[in-house]
C-alpha positions, 0 to 999 in steps of 0.5 A: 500500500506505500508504494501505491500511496506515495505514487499517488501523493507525487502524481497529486503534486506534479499534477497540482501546475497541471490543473493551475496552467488549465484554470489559466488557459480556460480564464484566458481563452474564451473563445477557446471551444468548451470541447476542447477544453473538455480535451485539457481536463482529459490530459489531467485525467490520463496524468492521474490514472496512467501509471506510465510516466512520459519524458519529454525535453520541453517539460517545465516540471523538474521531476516525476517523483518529488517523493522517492519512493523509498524515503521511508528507508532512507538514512538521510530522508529528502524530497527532490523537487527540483526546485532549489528552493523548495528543497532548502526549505523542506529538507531541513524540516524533514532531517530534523523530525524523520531521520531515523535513528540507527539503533531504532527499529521503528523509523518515524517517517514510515509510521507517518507514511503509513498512518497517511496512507490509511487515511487516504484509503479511508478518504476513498472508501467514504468518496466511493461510499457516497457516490454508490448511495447517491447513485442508489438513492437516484436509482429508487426515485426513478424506478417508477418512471414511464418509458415515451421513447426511445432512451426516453423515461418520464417520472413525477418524483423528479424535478430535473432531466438528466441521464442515468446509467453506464451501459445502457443509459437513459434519458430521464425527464420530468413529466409535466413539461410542454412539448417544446421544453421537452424538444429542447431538454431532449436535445441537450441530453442526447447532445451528452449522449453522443458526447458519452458524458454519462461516463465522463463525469463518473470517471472524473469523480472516481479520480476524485476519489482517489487524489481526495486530499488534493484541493486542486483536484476538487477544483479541476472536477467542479470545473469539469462539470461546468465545461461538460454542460458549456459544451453541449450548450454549445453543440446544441445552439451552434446552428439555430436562430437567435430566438431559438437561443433566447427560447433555449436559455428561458427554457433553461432558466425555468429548468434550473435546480439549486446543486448544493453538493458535488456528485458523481452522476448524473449528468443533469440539464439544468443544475450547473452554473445556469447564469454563466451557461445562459450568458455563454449561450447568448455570446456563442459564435461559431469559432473561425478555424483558425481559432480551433487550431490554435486551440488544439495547439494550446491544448497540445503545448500544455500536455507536453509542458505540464503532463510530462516530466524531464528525464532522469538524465535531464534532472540529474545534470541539472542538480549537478550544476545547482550543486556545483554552483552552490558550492563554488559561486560559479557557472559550470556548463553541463559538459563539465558537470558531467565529468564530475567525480560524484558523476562519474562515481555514480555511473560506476567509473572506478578510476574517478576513485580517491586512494585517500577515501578507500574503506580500510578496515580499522586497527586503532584499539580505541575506535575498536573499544569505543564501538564494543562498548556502543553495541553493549549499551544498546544490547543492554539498555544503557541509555546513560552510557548511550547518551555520553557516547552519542551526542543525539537521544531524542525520547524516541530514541530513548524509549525504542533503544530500551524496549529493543534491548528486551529482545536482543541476546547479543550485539557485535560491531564485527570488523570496523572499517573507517575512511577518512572525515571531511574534518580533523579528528573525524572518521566515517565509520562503517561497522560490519557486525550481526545483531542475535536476536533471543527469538533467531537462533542465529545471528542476522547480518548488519552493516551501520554507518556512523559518523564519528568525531572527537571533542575538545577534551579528545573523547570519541563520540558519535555525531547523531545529528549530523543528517540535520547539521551537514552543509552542503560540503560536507553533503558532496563530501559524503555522496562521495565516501559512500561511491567509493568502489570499496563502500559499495562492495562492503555494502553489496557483502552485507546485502547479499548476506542478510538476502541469502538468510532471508531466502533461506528461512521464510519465517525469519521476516515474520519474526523479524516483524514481530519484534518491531511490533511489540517494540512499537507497542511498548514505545505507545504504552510507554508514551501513553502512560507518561501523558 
């Protein structure tokens, strides 16, 4: 349900300029033809259903996926949304609150992930609920209606004409009406008929129900609604006299029902805008060519700039140069970017490798003492010895450290690799150990990384904020360490190793699982019990 959630959450943010140039272009173009700018929320449906993602070079959206989709997993939890200036914004705000703490084993961000994506399933399931029981309850009032042509129903428990049913829908109109209200009323309806109205509109409010949350997307459906009745008023007065338009709009005026809450169907003569339908009636001229083609044009320019998104390579390069620029106060081209060491690292070009930052497996005894005593703090509990050894220990590392400490038997930092940090006195520390659970019989693989740093007085202690406190130097310092050929075997051995006990025994997920649980549960009973 994450994946499927977060996939919603970015469609909903890089479709919000979408639905924004749309509003622009339908306030600007007003002799734009109302079918065509049905055409306009189309492109927003394809956007929102589709789960295929188009690239194009023209786009003027940054990134398909602002919110990776693994962020719930990450060490260094970021939004990418290729502007700068959101991303300096946002970032911080998220390090500070989200970064998962390496002795957790519950990380904050996925607990917010989840509790979000069960509301939004609620969201949808009370969308969906009232939408079935309005069509329910619509249904029931016209089950006693009489059929008087072809598609054609009357019924006396209505007050408006509209068309109901999917696949096999039908006219219904309310009995009492004159024959030349009839005339007109059955033109318009059969005009949504050939349009296939009766589905459009069900479908925008089913996409409705999915991007709830998402207020543009209310909007983008309210004026969809609206668009869907200019364009059959259109087609409908497009090639009669102007008395016949001045008949057309008295008939609708008479007609006209108070709507006092969105629906999903049905698609009704008489209930949307009726001021603005009567004034777009009486001001209808039929549309030069020339203003249809440069109408499908605009229609074409605003799917390709807006519903697409720039490549992979595009983006990457462009955050290069960002990178590059914050960092040196000077403008790089893109070729240059490209020669980048962290580029050519990331592309797996091992001879941009530094010898200085190759991982090397660690021989000072008191780094070696350092991290024993670290892992028998956590095995054990101690979070009086955790808190002089690690400058960071929020009340949730706090309590989840203690409620793990019920469950672990042992806990062995295993060999310590170091690299060099990007200050004097500060080494990156990776520490390829196991972790033996008292409910496994063996031990699972674990591969930590830890940023460690000495104090004034000379004492080693582990910098637990660094994700929050890092400047953009030390960011490239570190995107750098971690490419290094070395860090990226350790971390493939480890990878492999912990994969290959997964594989191995299926239950170890289950159990792996369940302590994750009860440690989540006593840190709510704890928290609980403190308020």
């Amino acid at each position: 349900m994450e994946r499927v959630f977060l996939f919603v959450l970015n469609n909903a943010i890089t479709v919000s300029a979408l639905i924004i140039a749309i509003i622009v272009v339908r306030a600007l173009g007003k002799k734009m033809p109302k079918w065509i700018t049905c055409m306009l929320w189309g492109i927003v449906a394809v956007k929102l259903i589709v789960p295929l993602q188009f690239e194009s070079v023209l786009s003027l959206i940054p990134t398909r996926d602002p919110i990776p989709a693994n962020i719930a997993v990450e060490t260094n939890p970021q939004i990418n949304s290729g502007i700068s200036s959101v991303d300096e914004f946002v970032n911080p705000i998220i390090r500070q609150n989200f970064t998962p703490d390496p002795v957790a084993s519950i990380n904050p961000l996925q607990i917010c992930i989840d509790l979000a994506g069960y509301m939004w399933i609620a969201g949808v399931i009370i969308m969906l609920t009232y939408a079935v029981t309005s069509y329910v309850a619509i249904r029931k009032r016209v089950s006693a209606s009489v059929k008087t042509a072809p598609k054609v129903y009357e019924c006396d428990y209505i007050s408006d004409s509209f068309i109901l049913g999917f696949f096999s829908p039908r006219v219904y109109i309310s009995s009492g009406l004159s024959e030349e209200a009839k005339g007109y009323i059955l033109r318009h309806e059969f005009a949504h008929l050939s349009r296939c109205d009766y589905i459009w509109k069900p479908l925008g409010f089913m996409i409705l129900a999915a991007y709830w949350f998402n207020p543009l997307c209310w909007i983008a459906y309210i004026l969809l609604c609206k668009d869907i009745e200019y364009a059959c008023d259109e087609k409908v007065t497009r090639n009669i006299e102007k008395g016949e338009k001045a008949e057309y709009c008295r008939i609708l005026l008479e007609n006209s029902v108070p709507m006092k809450m969105i629906t999903a169907c049905p698609v009704a003569f008489g209930g949307i805008d009726v001021k603005n339908r009567i004034k777009n009636v009486v001001n209808y001229k039929k549309q030069a060519f020339w203003i249809t083609i440069a109408s499908i044009m605009v229609c074409v320019a605003v799917g390709v700039c807006f519903a697409t998104s720039k490549g992979s390579a595009t983006t990457i390069v462009q955050k290069a140069v960002e990178n590059e620029q914050t960092q040196t106060g000077q403008t790089v081209n893109k070729a240059e970017v490209q020669k980048s060491v962290v580029t050519r690292l990331a592309e797996g070009d091992e001879t941009a490798a530094d010898p200085q930052l190759e991982v090397k497996e660690n021989t000072d005894p008191e780094i070696i003492d350092f991290f024993k005593k670290y892992y028998e703090a956590v095995a054990t509990g101690d979070i009086e010895t955790f808190k002089c050894m690690n400058n960071y220990c929020s009340e949730y590392t706090e309590l989840s450290t203690i409620a793990m400490a019920d469950h672990i038997e042992n806990y062995d930092p295993g060999k310590i690799y170091t690299q060099p940090g990007p200050h004097e006195g500060t080494y990156i520390v990776h520490c390829d150990g196991s972790i033996k659970y008292k409910e496994y019989d063996k031990p699972i693989p674990e591969l930590a990384w830890y940023y460690l740093c000495t104090d004034e007085s000379g004492n080693l202690y582990i910098h637990g904020t660094i994700s929050m406190d890092m400047t953009g130097e030390e960011n490239s310092y570190f995107q750098k360490a971690d490419l290094q050929p070395s860090v990226l075997e350790l971390n493939h051995k480890c990878y492999a190793e912990e994969s290959q006990m997964y594989e191995e025994d299926a239950n170890l997920e289950g159990i792996i699982k369940s302590i994750k649980d009860d440690v989540a549960e006593k840190i709510k009973t704890e928290v609980g019990s403190r308020s």
